[in-house]
Structure formats: C-alpha cells, structure tokens
C-alpha positions, 0 to 999 in steps of 0.5 A: 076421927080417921076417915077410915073410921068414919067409913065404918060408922053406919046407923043401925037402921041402916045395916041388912038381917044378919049383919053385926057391928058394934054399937059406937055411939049415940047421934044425939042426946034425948030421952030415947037414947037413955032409954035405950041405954037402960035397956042395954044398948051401949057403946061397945056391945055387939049387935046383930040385926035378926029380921025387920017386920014386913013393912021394915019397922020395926027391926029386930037385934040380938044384943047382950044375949036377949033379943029387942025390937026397936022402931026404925026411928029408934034405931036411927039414933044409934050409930054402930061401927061395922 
C-alpha cells in the first residue's frame, strides 16, 4: 500500500459529525466485524457520521440509506478511507 493511501486511511471512530469517507476495510477479524457486515457496513460503502451522543459514545452513521448507532469500540474496528 502507497503512503498517500495509507494517509487516507482513518478509523471511523476517529473522523468529526459531517464528515464522509468510505468504509475500507476492517482492523480485524471477530465476531463483531461480521456482525457489522450483516447489518451492512462493508467495503466500499459510503458513510457519513451524523452526530456522537453527549459523552461521545455512541456514534451515529448514515450508511446504505438508513441510519445506525454504533459503540466508540465498535467503530474502532472499522477502518474507512476519506
């Protein structure tokens, strides 16, 4: 991978209300991140980050039309490419 690629790349939990990236890849493997791919958090959509709650978990993203809150810890596994 390009150093001006892996410039791009940022964890989800990571970007400000309003930005959009697209997701790119996943940090790991777990149960959680295949979770996440159900629910239709895969490489290659678009996500926009909508609000965080007060205490800044959990966060929430605009992906594939519908809106989903995920925990900070969740969306640390997801890494998006901006």
């Amino acid at each position: 991978m390009s150093d001006a690629v892996k410039d791009n790349i940022v964890l989800l939990s990571e970007l400000a209300v309003g930005c959009k990236a697209t997701i790119y890849d996943y940090v790991e493997e777990s149960d959680t991140c295949a979770r996440l791919e159900e629910m239709g958090v895969t490489p290659g959509e678009a996500v926009e980050v909508l609000r965080f709650a007060p205490l800044g978990d959990p966060i929430e993203i605009r992906i594939r039309g519908y809106l989903l809150s995920l925990r900070k810890e969740e969306a640390s596994l997801i890494k998006v490419k901006q």
